[in-house]
PyMOL commands that place a pseudoatom at each C-alpha (Angstrom):
pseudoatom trace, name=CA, resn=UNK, resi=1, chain=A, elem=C, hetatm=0, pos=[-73.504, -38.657, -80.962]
pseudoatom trace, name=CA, resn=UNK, resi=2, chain=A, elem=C, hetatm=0, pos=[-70.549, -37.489, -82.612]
pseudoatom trace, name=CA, resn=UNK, resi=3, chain=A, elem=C, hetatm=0, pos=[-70.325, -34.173, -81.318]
pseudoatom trace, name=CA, resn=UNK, resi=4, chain=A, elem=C, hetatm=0, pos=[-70.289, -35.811, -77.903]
pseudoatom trace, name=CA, resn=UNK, resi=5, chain=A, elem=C, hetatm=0, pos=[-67.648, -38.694, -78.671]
pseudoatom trace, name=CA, resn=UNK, resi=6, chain=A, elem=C, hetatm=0, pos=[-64.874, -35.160, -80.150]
pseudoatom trace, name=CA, resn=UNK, resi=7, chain=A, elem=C, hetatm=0, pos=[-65.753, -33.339, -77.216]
pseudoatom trace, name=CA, resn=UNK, resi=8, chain=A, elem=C, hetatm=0, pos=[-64.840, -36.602, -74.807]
pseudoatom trace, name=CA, resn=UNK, resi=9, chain=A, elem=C, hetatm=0, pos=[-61.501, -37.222, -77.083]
pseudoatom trace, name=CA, resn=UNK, resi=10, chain=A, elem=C, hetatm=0, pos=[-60.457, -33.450, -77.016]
pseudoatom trace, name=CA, resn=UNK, resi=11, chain=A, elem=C, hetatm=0, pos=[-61.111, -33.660, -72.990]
pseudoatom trace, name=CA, resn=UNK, resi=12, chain=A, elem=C, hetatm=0, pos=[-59.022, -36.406, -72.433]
pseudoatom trace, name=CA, resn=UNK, resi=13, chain=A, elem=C, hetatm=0, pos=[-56.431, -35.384, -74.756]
pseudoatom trace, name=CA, resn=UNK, resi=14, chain=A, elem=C, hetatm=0, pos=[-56.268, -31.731, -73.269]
pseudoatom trace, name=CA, resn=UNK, resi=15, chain=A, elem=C, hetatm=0, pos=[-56.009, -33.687, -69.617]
pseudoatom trace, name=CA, resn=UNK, resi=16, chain=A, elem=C, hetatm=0, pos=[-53.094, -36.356, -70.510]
pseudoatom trace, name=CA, resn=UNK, resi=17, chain=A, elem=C, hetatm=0, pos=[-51.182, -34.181, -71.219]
pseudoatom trace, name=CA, resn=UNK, resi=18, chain=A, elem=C, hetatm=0, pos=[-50.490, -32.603, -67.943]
pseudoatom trace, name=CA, resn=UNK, resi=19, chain=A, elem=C, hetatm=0, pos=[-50.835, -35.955, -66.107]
pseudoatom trace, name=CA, resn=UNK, resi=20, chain=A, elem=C, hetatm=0, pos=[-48.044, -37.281, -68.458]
pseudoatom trace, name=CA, resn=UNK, resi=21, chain=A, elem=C, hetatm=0, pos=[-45.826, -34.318, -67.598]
pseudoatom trace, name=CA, resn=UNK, resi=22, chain=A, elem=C, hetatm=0, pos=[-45.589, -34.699, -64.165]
pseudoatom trace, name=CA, resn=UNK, resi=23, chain=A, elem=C, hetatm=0, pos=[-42.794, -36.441, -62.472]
pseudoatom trace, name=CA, resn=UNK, resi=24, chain=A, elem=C, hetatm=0, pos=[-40.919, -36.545, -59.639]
pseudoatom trace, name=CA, resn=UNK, resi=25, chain=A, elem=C, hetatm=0, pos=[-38.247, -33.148, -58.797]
pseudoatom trace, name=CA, resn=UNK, resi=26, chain=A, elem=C, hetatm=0, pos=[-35.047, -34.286, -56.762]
pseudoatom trace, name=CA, resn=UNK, resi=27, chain=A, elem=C, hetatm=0, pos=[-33.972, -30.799, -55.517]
pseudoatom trace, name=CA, resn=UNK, resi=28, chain=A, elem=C, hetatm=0, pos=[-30.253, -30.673, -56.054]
pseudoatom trace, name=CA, resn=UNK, resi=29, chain=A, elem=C, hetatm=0, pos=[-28.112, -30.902, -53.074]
pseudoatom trace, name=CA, resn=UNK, resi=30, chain=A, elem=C, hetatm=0, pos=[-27.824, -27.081, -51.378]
pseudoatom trace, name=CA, resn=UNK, resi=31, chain=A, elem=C, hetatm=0, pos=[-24.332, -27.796, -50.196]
pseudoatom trace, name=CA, resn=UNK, resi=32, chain=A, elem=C, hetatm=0, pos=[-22.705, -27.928, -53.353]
pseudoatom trace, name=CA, resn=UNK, resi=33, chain=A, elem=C, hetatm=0, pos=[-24.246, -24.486, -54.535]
pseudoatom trace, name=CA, resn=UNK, resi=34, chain=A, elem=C, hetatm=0, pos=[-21.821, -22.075, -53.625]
pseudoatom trace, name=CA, resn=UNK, resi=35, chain=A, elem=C, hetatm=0, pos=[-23.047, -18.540, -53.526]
pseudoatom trace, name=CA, resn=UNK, resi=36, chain=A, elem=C, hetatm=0, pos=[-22.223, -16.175, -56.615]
pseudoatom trace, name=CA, resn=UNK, resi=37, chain=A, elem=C, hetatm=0, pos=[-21.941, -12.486, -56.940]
pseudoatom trace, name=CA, resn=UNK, resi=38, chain=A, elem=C, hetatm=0, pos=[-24.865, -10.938, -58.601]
pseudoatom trace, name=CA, resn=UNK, resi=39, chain=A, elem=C, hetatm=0, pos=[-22.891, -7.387, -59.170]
pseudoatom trace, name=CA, resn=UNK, resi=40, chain=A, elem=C, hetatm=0, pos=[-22.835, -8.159, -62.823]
pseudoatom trace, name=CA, resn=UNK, resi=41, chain=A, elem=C, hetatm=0, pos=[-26.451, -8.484, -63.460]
pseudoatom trace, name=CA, resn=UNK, resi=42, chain=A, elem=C, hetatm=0, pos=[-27.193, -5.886, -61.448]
pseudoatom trace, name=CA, resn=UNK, resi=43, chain=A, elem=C, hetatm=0, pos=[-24.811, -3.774, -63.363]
pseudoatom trace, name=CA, resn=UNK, resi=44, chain=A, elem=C, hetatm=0, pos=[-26.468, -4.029, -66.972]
pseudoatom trace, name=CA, resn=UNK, resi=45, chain=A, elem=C, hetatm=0, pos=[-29.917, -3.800, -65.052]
pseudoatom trace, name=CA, resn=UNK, resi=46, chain=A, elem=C, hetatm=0, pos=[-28.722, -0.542, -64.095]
pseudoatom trace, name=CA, resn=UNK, resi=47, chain=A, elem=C, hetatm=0, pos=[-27.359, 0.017, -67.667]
pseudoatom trace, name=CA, resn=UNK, resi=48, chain=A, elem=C, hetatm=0, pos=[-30.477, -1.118, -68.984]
pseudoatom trace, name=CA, resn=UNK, resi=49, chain=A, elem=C, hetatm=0, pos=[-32.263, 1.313, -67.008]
pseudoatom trace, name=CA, resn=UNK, resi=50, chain=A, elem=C, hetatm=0, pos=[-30.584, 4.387, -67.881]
pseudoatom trace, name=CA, resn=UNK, resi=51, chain=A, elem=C, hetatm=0, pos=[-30.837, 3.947, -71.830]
pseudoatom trace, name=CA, resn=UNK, resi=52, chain=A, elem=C, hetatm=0, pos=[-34.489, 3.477, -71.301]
pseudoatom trace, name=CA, resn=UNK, resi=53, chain=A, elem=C, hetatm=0, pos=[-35.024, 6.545, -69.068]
pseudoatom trace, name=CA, resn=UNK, resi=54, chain=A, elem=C, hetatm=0, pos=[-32.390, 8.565, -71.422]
pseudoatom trace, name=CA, resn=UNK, resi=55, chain=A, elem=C, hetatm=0, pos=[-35.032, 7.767, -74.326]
pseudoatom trace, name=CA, resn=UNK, resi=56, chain=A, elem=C, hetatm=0, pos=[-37.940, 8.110, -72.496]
pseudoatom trace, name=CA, resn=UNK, resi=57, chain=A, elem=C, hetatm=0, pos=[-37.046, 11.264, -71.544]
pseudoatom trace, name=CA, resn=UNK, resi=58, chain=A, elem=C, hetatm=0, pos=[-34.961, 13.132, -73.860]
pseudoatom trace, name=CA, resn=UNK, resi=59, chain=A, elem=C, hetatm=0, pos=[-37.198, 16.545, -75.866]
pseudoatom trace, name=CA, resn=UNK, resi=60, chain=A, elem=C, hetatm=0, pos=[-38.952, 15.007, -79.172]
pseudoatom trace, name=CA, resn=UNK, resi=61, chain=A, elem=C, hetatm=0, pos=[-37.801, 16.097, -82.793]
pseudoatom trace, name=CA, resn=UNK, resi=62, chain=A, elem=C, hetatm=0, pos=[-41.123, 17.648, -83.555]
pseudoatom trace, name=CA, resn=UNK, resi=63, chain=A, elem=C, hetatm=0, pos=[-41.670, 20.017, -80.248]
pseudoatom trace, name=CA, resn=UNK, resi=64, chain=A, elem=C, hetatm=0, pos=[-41.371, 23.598, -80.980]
pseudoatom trace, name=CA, resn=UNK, resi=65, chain=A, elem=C, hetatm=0, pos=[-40.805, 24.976, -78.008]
pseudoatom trace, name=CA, resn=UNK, resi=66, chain=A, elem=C, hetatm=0, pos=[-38.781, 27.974, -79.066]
for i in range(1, 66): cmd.bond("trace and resi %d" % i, "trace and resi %d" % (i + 1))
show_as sticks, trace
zoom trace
């Protein structure tokens, strides 16, 4: 009897929560968003990018090739 009265309390606990959290989204109006440049987050993408392939791909300490 107990076992059943937890597991109905943790089901309706673990499904308030979401119906709590909902509520109503006003989208903001599209006019007043002007459009931005993105050339700067592109740019330390590309930055980004380049350290990680430099250290992917630069010869290991321990490789004795000679």
């Amino acid at each position: 009897m107990l076992g059943r009265l937890m597991g109905f309390l943790a089901g309706v606990m673990l499904w308030a929560g979401p119906a709590m959290a909902q509520q109503v989204y006003l989208a903001p109006d599209m006019k007043k968003i002007k459009e931005e440049s993105g050339i700067v987050e592109w740019g330390i993408g590309a930055i980004f990018l380049v350290g990680c392939m430099v250290v992917a791909f630069k010869p290991a300490k321990r490789s004795n090739l000679r």
